[in-house]
KEMI-205229 format. One record per residue (C-alpha): x, y, z; residue in three letters; residue number from 1. Coordinates in nm, 3 decimals. Each point is the difference from the previous one (the first is absolute). Example, Ala and Ser with C-alpha at 12.3 -4.5 7.8 and 13.67 -1.06 7.14 Angstrom:
<r><px>1.230</px><py>-0.450</py><pz>0.780</pz><rest>ALA</rest><nr>1</nr></r>
<r><px>0.137</px><py>0.344</py><pz>-0.066</pz><rest>SER</rest><nr>2</nr></r>
***
This chain:
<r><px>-4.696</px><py>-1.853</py><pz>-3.371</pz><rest>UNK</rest><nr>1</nr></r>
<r><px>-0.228</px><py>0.230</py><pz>0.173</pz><rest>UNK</rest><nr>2</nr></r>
<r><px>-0.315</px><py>-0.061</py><pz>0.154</pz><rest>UNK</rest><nr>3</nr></r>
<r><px>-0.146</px><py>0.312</py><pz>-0.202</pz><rest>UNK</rest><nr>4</nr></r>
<r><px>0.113</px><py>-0.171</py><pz>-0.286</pz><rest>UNK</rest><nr>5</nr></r>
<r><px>-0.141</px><py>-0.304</py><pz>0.036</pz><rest>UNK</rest><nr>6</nr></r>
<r><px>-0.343</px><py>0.158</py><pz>0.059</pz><rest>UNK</rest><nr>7</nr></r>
<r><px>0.060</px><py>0.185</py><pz>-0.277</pz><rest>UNK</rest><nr>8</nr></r>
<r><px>0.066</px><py>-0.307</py><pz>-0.256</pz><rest>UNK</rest><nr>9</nr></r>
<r><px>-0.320</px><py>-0.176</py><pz>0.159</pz><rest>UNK</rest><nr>10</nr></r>
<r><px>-0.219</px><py>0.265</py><pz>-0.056</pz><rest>UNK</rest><nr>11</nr></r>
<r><px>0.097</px><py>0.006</py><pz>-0.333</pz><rest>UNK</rest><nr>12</nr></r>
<r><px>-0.040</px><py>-0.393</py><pz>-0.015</pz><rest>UNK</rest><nr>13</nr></r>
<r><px>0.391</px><py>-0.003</py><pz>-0.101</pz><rest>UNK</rest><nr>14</nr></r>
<r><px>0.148</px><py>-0.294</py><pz>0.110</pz><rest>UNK</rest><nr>15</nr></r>
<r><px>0.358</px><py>0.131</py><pz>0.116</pz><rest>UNK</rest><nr>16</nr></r>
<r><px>0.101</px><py>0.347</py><pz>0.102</pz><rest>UNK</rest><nr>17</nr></r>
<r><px>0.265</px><py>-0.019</py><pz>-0.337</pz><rest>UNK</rest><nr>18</nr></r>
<r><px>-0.307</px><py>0.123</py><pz>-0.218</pz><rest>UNK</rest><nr>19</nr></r>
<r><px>-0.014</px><py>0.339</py><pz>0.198</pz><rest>UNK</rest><nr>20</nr></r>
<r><px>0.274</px><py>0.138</py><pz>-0.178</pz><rest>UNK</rest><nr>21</nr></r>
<r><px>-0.216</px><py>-0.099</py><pz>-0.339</pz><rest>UNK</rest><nr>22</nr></r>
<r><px>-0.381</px><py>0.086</py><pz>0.107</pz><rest>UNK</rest><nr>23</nr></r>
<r><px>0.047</px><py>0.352</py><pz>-0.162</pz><rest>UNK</rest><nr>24</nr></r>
<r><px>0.104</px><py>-0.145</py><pz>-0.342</pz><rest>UNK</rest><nr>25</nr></r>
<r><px>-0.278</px><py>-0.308</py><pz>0.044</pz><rest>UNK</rest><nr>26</nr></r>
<r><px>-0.281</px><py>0.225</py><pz>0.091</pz><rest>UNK</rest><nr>27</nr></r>
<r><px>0.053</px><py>0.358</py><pz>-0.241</pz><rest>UNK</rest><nr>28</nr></r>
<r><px>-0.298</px><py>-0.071</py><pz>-0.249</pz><rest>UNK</rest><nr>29</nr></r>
<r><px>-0.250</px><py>0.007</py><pz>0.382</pz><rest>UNK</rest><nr>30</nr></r>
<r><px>-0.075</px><py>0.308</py><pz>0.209</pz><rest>UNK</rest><nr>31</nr></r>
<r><px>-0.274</px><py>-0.112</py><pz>0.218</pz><rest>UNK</rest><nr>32</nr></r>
<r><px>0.139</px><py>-0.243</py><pz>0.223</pz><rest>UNK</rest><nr>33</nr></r>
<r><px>-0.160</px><py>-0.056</py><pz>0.305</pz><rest>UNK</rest><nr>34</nr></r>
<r><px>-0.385</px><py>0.164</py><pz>0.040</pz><rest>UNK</rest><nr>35</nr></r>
<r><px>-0.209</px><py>0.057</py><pz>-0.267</pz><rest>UNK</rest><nr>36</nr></r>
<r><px>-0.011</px><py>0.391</py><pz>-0.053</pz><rest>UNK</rest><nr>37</nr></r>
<r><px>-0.363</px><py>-0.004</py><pz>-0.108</pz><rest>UNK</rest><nr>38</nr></r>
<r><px>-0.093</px><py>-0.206</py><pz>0.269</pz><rest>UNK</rest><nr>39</nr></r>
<r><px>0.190</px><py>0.220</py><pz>0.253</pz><rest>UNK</rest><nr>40</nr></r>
<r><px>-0.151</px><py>0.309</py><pz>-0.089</pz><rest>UNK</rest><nr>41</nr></r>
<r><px>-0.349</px><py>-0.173</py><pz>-0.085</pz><rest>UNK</rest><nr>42</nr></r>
<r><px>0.030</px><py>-0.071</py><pz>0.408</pz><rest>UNK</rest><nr>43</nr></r>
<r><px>0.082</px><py>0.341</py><pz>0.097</pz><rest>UNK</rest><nr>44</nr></r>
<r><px>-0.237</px><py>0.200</py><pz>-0.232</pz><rest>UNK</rest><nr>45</nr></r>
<r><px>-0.298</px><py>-0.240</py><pz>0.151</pz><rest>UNK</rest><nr>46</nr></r>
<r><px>0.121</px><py>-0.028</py><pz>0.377</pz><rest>UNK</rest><nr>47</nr></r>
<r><px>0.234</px><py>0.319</py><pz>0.116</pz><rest>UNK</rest><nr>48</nr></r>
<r><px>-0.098</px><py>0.420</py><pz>-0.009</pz><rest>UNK</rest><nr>49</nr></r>
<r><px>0.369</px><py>0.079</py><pz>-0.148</pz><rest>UNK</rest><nr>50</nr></r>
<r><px>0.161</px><py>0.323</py><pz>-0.022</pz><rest>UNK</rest><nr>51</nr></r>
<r><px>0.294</px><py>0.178</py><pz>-0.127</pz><rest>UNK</rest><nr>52</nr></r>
<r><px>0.115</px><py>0.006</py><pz>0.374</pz><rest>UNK</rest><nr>53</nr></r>
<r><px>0.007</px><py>-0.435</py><pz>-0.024</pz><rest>UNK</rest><nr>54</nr></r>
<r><px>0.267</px><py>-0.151</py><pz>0.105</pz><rest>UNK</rest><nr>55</nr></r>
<r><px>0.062</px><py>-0.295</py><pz>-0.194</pz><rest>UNK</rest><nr>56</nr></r>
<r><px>0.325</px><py>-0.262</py><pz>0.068</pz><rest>UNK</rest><nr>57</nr></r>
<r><px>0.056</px><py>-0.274</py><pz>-0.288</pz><rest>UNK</rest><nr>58</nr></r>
<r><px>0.194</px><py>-0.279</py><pz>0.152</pz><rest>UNK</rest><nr>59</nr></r>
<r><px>0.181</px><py>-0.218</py><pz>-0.273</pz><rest>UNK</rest><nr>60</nr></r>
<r><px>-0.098</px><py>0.203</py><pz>-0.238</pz><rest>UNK</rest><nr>61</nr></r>
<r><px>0.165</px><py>-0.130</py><pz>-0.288</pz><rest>UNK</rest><nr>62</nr></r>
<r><px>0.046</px><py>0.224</py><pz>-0.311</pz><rest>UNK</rest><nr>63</nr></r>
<r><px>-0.310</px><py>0.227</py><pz>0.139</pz><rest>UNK</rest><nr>64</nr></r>
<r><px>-0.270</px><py>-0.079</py><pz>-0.228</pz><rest>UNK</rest><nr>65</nr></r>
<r><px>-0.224</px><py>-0.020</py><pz>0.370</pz><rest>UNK</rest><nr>66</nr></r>
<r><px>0.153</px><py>0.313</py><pz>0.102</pz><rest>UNK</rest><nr>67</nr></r>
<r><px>-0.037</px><py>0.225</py><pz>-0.296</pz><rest>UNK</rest><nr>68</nr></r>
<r><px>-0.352</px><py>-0.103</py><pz>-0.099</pz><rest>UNK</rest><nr>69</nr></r>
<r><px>-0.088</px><py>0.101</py><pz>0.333</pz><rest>UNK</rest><nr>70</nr></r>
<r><px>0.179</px><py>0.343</py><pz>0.001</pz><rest>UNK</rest><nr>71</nr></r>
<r><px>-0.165</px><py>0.059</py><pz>-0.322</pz><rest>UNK</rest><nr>72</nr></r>
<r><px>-0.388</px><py>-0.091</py><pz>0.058</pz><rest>UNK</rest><nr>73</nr></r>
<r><px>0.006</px><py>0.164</py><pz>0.381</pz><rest>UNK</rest><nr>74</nr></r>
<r><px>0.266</px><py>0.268</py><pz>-0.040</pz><rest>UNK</rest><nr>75</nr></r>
<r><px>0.147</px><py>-0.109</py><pz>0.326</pz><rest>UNK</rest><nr>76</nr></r>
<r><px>0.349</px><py>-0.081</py><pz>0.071</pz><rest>UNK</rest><nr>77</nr></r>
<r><px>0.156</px><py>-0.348</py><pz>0.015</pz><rest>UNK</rest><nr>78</nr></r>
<r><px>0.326</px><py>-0.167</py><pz>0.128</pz><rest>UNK</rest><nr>79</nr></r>
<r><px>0.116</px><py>-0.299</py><pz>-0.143</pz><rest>UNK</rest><nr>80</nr></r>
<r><px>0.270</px><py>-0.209</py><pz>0.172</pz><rest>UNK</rest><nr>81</nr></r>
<r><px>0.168</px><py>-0.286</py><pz>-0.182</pz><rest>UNK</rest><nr>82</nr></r>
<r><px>0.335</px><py>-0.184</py><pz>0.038</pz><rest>UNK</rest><nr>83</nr></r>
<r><px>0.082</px><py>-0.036</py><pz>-0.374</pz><rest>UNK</rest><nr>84</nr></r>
<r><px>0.188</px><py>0.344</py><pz>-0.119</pz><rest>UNK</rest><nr>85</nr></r>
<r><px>-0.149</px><py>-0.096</py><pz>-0.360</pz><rest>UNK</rest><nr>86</nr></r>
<r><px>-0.321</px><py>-0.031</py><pz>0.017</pz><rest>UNK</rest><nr>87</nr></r>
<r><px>-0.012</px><py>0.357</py><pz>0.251</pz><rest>UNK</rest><nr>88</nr></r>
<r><px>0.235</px><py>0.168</py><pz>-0.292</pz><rest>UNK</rest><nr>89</nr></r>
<r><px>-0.348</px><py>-0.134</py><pz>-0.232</pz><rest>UNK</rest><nr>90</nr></r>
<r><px>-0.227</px><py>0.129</py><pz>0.238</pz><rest>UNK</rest><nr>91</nr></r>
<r><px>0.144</px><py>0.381</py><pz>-0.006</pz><rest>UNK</rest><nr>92</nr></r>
<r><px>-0.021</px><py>0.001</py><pz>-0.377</pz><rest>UNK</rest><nr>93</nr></r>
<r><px>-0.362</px><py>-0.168</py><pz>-0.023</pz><rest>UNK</rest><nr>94</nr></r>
<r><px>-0.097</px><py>0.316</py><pz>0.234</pz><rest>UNK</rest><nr>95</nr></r>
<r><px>0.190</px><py>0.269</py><pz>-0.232</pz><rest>UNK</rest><nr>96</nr></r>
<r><px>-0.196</px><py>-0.181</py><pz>-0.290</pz><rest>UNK</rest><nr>97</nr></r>
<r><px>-0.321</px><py>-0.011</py><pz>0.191</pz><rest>UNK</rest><nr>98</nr></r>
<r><px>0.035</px><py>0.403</py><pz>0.105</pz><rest>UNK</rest><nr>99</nr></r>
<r><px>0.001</px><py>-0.099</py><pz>0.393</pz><rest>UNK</rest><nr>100</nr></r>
<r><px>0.359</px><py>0.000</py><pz>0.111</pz><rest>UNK</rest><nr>101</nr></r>
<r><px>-0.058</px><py>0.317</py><pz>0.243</pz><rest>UNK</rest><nr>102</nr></r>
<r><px>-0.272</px><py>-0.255</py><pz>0.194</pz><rest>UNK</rest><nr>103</nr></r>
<r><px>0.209</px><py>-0.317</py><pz>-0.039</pz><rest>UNK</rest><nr>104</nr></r>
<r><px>0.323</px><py>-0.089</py><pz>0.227</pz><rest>UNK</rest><nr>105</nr></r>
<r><px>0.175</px><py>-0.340</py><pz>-0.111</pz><rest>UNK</rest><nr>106</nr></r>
<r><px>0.253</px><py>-0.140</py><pz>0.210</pz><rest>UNK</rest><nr>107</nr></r>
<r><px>0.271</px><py>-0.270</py><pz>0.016</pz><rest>UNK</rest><nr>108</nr></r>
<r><px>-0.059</px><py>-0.156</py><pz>0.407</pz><rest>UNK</rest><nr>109</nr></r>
<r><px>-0.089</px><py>-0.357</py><pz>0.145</pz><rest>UNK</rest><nr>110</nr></r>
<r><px>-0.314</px><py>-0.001</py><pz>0.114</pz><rest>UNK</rest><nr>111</nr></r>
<r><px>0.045</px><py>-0.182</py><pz>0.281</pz><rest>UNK</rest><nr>112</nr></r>
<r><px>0.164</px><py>0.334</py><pz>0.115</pz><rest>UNK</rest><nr>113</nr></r>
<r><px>-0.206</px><py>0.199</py><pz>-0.166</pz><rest>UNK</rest><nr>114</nr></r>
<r><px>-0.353</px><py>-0.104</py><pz>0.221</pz><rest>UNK</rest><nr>115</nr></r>
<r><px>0.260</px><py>0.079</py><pz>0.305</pz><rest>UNK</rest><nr>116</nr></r>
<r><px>0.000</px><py>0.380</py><pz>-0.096</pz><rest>UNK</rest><nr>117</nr></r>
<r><px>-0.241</px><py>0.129</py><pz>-0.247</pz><rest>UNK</rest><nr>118</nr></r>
<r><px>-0.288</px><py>0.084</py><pz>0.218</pz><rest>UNK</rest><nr>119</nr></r>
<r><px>-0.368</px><py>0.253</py><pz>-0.014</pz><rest>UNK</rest><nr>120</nr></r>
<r><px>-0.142</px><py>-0.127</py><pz>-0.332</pz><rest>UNK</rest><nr>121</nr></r>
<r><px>-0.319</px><py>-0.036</py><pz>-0.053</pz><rest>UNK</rest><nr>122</nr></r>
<r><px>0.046</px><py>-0.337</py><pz>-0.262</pz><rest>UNK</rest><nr>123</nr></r>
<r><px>0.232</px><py>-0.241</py><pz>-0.027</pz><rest>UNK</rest><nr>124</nr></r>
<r><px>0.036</px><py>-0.233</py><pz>-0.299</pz><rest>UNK</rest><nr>125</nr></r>
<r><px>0.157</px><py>-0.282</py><pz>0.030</pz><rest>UNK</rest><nr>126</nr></r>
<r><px>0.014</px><py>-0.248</py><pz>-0.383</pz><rest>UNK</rest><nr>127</nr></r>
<r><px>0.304</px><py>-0.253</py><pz>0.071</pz><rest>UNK</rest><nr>128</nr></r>
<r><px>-0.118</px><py>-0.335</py><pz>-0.012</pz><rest>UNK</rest><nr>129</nr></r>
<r><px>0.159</px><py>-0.257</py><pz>0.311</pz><rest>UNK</rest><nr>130</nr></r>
<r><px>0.167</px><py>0.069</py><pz>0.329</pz><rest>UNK</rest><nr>131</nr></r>
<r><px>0.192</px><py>0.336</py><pz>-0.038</pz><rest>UNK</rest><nr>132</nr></r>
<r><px>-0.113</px><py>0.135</py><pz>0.287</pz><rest>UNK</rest><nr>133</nr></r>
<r><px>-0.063</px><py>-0.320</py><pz>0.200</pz><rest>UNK</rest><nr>134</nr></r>
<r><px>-0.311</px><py>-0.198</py><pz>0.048</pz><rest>UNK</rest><nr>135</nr></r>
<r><px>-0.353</px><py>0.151</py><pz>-0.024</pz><rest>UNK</rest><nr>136</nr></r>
<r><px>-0.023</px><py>0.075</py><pz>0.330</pz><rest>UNK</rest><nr>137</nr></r>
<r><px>0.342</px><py>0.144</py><pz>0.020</pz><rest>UNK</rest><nr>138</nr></r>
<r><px>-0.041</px><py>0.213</py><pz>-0.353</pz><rest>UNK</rest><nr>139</nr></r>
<r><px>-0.375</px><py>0.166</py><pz>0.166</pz><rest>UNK</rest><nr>140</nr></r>
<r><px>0.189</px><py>0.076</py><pz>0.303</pz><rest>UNK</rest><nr>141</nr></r>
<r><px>0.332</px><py>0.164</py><pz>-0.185</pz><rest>UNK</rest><nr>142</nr></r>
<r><px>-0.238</px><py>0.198</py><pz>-0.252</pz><rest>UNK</rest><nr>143</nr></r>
<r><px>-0.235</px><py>0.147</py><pz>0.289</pz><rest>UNK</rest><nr>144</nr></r>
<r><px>0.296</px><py>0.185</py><pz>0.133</pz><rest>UNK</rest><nr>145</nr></r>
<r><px>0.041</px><py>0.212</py><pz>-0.308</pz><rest>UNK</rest><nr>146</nr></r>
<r><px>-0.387</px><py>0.106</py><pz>-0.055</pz><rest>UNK</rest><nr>147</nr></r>
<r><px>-0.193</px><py>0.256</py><pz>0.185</pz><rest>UNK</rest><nr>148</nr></r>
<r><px>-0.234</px><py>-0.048</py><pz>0.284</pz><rest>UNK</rest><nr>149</nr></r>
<r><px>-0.324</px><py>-0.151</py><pz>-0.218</pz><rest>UNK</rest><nr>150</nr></r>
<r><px>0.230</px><py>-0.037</py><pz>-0.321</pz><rest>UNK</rest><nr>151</nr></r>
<r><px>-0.039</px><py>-0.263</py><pz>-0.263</pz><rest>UNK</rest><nr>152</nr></r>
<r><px>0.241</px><py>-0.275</py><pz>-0.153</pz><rest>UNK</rest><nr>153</nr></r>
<r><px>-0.026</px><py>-0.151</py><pz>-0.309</pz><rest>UNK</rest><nr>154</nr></r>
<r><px>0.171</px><py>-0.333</py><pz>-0.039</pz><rest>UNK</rest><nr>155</nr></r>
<r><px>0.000</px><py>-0.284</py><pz>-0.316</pz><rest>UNK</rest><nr>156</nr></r>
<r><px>-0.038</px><py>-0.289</py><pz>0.067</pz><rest>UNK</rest><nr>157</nr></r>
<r><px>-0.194</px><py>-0.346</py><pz>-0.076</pz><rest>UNK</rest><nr>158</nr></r>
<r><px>-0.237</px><py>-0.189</py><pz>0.162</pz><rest>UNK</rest><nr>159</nr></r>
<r><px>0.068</px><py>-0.383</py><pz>-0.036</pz><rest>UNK</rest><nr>160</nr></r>
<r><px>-0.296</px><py>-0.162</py><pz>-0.172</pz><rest>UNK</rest><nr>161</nr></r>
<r><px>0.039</px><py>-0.301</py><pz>0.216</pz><rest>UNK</rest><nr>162</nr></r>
<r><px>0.105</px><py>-0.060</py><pz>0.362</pz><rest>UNK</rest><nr>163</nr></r>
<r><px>0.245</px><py>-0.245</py><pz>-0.094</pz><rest>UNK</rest><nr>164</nr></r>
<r><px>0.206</px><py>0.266</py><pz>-0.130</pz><rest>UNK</rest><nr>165</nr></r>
<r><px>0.321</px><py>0.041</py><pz>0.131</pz><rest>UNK</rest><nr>166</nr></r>
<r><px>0.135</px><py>0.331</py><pz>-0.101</pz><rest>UNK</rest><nr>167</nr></r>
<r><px>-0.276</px><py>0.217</py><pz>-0.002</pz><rest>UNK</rest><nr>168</nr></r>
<r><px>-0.295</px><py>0.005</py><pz>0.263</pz><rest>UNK</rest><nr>169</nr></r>
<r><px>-0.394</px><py>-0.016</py><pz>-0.068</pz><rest>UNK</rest><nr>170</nr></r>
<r><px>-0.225</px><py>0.339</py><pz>0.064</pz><rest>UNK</rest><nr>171</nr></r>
<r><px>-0.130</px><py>-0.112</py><pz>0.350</pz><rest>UNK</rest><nr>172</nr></r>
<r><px>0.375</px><py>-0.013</py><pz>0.109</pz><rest>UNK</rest><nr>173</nr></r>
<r><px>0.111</px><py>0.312</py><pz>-0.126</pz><rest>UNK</rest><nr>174</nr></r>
<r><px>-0.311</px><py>0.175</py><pz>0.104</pz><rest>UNK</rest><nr>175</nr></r>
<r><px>0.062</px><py>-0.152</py><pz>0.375</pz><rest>UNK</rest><nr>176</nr></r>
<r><px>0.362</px><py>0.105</py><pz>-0.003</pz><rest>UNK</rest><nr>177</nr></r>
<r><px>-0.124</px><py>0.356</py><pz>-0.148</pz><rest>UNK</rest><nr>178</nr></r>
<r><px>-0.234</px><py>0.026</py><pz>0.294</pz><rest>UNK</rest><nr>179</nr></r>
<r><px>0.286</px><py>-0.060</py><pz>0.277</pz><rest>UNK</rest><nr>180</nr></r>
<r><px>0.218</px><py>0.172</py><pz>-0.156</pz><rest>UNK</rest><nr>181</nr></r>
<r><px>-0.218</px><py>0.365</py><pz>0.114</pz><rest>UNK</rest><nr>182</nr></r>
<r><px>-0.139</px><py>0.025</py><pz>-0.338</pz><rest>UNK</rest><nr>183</nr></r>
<r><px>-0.335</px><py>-0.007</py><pz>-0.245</pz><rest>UNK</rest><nr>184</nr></r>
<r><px>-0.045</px><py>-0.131</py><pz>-0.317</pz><rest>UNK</rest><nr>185</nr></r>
<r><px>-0.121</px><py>0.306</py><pz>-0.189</pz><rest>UNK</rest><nr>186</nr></r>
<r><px>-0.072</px><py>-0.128</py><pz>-0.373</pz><rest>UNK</rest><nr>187</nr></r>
<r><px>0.177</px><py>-0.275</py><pz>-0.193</pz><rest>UNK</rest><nr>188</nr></r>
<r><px>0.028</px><py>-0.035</py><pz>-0.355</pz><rest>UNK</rest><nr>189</nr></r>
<r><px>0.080</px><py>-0.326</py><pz>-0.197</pz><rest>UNK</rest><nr>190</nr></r>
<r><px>0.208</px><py>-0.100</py><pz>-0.295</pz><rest>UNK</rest><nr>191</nr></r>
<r><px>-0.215</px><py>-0.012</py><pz>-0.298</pz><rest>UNK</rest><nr>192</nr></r>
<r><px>0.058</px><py>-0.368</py><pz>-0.073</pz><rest>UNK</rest><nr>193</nr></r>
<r><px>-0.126</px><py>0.071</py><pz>-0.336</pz><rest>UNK</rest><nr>194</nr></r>
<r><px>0.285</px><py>0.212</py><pz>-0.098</pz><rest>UNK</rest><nr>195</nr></r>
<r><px>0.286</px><py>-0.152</py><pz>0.217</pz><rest>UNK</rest><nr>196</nr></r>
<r><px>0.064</px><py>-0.262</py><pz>-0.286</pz><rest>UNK</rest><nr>197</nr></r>
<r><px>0.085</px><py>0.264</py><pz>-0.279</pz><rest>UNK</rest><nr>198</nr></r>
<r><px>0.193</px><py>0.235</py><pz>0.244</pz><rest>UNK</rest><nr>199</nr></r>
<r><px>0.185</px><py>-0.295</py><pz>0.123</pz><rest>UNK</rest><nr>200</nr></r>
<r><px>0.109</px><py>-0.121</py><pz>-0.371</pz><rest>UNK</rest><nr>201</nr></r>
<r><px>0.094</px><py>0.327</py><pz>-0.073</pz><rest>UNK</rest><nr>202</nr></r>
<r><px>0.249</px><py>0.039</py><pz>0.297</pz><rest>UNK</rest><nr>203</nr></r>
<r><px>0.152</px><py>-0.383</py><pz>-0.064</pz><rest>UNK</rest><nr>204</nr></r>
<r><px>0.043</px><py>0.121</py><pz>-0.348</pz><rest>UNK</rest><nr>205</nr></r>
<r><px>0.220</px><py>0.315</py><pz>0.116</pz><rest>UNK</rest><nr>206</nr></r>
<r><px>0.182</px><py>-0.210</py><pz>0.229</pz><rest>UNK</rest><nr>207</nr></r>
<r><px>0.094</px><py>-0.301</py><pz>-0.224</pz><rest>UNK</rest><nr>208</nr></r>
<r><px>0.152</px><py>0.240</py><pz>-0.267</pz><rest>UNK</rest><nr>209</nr></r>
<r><px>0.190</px><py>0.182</py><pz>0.261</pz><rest>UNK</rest><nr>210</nr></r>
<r><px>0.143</px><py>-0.316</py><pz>0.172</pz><rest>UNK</rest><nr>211</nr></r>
<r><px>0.096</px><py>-0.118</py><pz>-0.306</pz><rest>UNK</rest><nr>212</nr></r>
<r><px>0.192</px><py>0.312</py><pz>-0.097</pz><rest>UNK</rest><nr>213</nr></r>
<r><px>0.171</px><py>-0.049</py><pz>0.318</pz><rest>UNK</rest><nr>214</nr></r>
<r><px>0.090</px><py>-0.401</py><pz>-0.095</pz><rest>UNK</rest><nr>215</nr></r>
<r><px>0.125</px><py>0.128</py><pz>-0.304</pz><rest>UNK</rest><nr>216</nr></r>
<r><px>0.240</px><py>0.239</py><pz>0.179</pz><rest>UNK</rest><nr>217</nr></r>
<r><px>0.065</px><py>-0.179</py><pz>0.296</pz><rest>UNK</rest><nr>218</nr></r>
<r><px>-0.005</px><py>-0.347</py><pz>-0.090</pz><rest>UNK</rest><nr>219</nr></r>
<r><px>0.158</px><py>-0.152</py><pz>0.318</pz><rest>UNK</rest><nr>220</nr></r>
<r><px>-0.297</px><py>0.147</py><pz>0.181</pz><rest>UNK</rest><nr>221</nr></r>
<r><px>-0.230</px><py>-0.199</py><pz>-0.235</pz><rest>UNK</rest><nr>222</nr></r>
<r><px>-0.136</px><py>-0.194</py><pz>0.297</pz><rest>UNK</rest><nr>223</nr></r>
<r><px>-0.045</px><py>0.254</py><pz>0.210</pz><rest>UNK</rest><nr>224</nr></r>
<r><px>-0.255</px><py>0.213</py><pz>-0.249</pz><rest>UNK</rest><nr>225</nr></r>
<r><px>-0.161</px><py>-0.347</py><pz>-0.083</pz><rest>UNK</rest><nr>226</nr></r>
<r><px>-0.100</px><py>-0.045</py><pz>0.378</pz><rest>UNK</rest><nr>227</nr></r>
<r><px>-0.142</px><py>0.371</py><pz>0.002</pz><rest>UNK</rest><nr>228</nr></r>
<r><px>-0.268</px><py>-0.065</py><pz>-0.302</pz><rest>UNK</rest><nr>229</nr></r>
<r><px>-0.059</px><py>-0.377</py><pz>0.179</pz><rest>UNK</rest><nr>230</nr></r>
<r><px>-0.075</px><py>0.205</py><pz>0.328</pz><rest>UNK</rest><nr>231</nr></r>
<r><px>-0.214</px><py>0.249</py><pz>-0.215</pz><rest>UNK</rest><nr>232</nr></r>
<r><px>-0.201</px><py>-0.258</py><pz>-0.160</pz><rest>UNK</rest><nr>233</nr></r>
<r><px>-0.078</px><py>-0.174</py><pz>0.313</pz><rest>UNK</rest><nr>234</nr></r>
<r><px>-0.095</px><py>0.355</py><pz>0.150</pz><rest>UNK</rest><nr>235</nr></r>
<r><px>-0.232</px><py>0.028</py><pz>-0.304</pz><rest>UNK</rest><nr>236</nr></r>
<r><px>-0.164</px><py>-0.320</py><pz>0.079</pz><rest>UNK</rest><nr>237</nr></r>
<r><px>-0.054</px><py>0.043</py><pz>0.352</pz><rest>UNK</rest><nr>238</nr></r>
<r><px>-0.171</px><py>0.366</py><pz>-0.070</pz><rest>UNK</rest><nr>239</nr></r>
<r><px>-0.223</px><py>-0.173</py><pz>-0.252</pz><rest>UNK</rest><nr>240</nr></r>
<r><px>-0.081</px><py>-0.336</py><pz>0.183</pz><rest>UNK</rest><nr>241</nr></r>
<r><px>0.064</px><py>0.050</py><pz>0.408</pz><rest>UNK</rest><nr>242</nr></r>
<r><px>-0.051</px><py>0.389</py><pz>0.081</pz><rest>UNK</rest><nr>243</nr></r>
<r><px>-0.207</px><py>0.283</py><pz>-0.044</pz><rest>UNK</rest><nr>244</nr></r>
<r><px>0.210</px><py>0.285</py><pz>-0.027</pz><rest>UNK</rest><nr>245</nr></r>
<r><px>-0.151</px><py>0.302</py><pz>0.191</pz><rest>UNK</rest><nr>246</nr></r>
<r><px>0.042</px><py>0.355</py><pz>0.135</pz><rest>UNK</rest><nr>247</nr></r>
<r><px>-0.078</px><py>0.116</py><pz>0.289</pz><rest>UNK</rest><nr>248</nr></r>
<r><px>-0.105</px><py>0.257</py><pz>0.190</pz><rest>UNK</rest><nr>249</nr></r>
<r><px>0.074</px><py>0.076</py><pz>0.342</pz><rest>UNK</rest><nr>250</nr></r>
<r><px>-0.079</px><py>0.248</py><pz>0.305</pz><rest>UNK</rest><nr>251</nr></r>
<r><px>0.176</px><py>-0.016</py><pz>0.308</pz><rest>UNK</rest><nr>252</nr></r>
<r><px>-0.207</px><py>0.029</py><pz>0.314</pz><rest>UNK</rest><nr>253</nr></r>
<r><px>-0.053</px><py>0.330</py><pz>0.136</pz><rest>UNK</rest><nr>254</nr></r>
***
């Protein structure tokens, strides 16, 4: 067992690394996993002079719905890095679909390598929930090395509702960990709570019929799909009850 892998099943809220193998099946009827697409380029639009000469880097992109909706509303070109050859095999077909393949570059990598390499963009987005990257502190400090002098990151996350969380932290602490970290909080913007119910329901829905599917097939695995919607449900509960999810908007320091 990896340690890439295990950060991978956490940030998925899988409970053992034997899902991987079944994510793709489990998560085919989704393709915006991570940030919120709107909400990504609702930041930009209001906060960033962009170009065709951008430089943007999707980290843990996912099947690219970040990516592509960004390509297509700036005409500016995008690389998306994720670790699961599915969902980058998705991405390259959503951009043929969406007429934005020539500005779109999906590739297979771990991005813990990845933030080691890819450098002189002028935004990073960063959607995967947990510690892929490390702690707060270490994540601010691995992304700044990828981004232009005075570039932006964009990272999802959730602000705990109450200190006595123990997963996530409140506002005050990321905004003091944002601070030493060599970076400004540019603009925010906040899960509609409003709306989280419904989109939540839907997604639960998708992922029940598709993990029962898989029980059917793979009945000996019965327990391990069961754990996966438990874990789901409890993720559910926490994003309606104990966080406020939230993206954010970064510039590093000049």
């Amino acid at each position: 067992m990896s340690s890439v892998e295990e950060k991978l099943a956490k940030s998925l809220t899988a409970e053992s690394v034997a899902l991987i193998p079944y994510l793709p099946y489990l998560l085919q009827d989704l393709w915006e996993l991570g940030s919120s697409p709107k909400d990504v380029v609702h930041l930009i639009s209001k906060n960033i002079i962009i170009s065709e000469k951008t430089k943007v880097l999707d980290l843990a992109c996912g099947k690219g719905a970040v990516s592509i909706n960004v390509a297509k509303k700036f005409g500016c070109k995008v690389k998306g890095i994720d670790i699961i050859p599915e969902f980058i095999e998705d991405a390259k077909k959503k951009a043929q679909e969406y007429n934005v393949e020539a500005l779109c570059q999906f590739i297979v990598g771990d991005i813990n390598q990845s933030v080691e390499i890819e450098k002189d963009y002028d935004i990073v987005i960063f959607g995967a929930v947990g510690e892929v990257l490390g702690n707060q502190k270490e994540t601010l400090n691995k992304l700044a090395a990828t981004i232009k002098k005075g570039g932006y990151v964009m990272i999802d996350d959730g602000y705990a509702k109450s200190e006595d969380n123990e997963i996530f932290i409140t506002k005050e602490q990321w905004v003091e960990i944002i601070e030493k970290s060599g970076y400004r909080m540019i603009d925010e913007l906040l899960v509609d709570e409003s709306e989280l119910s419904g989109v939540l329901d839907e997604q639960m829905t998708c992922l029940t019929k598709r993990s029962n599917e898989l029980k059917e097939r793979y009945p000996n695995q019965a327990n391990l799909f069961d754990q996966y919607l438990k874990s789901q449900l409890a993720e559910c509960d926490e994003l309606e009850n104990d966080i406020l999810g939230v993206t954010m908007l970064l510039k590093k320091h000049d």
